[in-house]
C-alpha positions as CSV (number, residue, x, y, z in Angstrom):
1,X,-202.8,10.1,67.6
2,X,-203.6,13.5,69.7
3,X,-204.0,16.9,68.3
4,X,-202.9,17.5,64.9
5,X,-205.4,20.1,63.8
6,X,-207.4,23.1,65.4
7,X,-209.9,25.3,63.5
8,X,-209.8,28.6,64.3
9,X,-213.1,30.6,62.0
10,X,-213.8,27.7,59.7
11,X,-210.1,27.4,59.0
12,X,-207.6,24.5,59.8
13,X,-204.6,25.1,61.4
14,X,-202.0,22.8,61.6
15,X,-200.5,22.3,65.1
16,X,-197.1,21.3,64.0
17,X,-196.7,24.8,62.7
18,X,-197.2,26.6,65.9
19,X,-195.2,23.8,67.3
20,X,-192.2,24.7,65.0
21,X,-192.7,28.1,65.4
22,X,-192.4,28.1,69.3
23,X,-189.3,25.3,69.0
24,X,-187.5,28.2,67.3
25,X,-188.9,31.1,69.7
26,X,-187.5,29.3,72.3
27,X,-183.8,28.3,70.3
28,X,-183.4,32.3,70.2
29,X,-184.1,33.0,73.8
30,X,-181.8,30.3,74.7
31,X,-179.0,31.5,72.5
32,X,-179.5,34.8,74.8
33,X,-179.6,33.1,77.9
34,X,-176.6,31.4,76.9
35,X,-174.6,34.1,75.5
36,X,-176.1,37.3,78.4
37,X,-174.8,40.5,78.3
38,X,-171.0,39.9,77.7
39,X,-169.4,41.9,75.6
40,X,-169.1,39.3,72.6
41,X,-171.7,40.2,70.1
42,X,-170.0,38.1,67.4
43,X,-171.0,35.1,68.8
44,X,-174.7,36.5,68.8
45,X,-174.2,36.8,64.7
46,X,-173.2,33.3,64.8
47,X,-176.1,32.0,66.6
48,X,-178.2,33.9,64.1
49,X,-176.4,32.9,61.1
50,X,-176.5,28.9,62.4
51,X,-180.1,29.0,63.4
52,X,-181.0,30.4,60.4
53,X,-179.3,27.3,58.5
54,X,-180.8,25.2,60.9
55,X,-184.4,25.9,60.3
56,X,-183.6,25.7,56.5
57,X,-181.7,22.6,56.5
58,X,-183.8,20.6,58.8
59,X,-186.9,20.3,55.8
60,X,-184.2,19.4,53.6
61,X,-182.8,16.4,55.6
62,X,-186.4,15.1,56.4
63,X,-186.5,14.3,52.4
64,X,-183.6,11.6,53.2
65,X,-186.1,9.3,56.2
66,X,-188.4,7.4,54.8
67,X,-192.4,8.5,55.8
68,X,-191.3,12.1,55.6
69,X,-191.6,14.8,53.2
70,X,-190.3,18.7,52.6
71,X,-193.0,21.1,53.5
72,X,-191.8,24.9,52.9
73,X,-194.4,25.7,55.7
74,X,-192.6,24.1,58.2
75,X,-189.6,26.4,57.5
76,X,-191.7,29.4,57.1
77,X,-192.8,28.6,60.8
78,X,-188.8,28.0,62.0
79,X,-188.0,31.3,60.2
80,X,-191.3,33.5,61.7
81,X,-190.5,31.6,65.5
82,X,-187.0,33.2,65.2
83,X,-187.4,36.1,63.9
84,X,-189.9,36.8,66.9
85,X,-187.4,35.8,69.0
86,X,-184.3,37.7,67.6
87,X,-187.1,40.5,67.6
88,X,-188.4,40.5,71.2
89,X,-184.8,39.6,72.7
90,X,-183.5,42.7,70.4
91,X,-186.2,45.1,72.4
92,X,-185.3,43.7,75.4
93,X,-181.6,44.7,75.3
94,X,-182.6,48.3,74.0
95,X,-184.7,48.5,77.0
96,X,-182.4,47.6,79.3
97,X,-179.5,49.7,77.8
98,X,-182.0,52.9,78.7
């Protein structure tokens, strides 16, 4: 079945996690990519305010397939992969503006 695991000082770490977390790195630097430098910051706050949903709501759909199960972890990791995101692509633009 592949990697599902790693440990890392006697600890587990699930590789799903780090998985979800990059998945939404990625969504954010995209959304920046997509949206560039023009002068429309509102869609920027949409992106945020949809992504945001969409890392929430994506555990809670999982409850309706069959085989899979709500795990707040997995939404901790969309919420920390964004926020680095929205974070680096945030410092980015400040450096550029100087």
């Amino acid at each position: 079945m592949g990697i599902t695991s790693v440990e890392v000082n006697s600890k587990s770490l699930r590789v799903d996690y780090l998985l979800h977390g990059i998945a939404f790195f990625a969504l954010s630097i995209i959304a920046y990519l997509a949206n560039g430098e023009k002068k429309r910051p509102y869609l920027w706050y949409i992106f945020i305010v949809f992504s945001g949903l969409l890392a929430l709501s994506i555990e809670f759909f999982q409850q309706l397939v069959p085989g899979r199960a709500f795990n707040p972890l997995d939404i901790l990791s969309n919420l920390i992969g964004l926020t680095l995101g929205f974070t680096l692509v945030l410092v980015y633009r400040r450096m550029r503006v100087k």
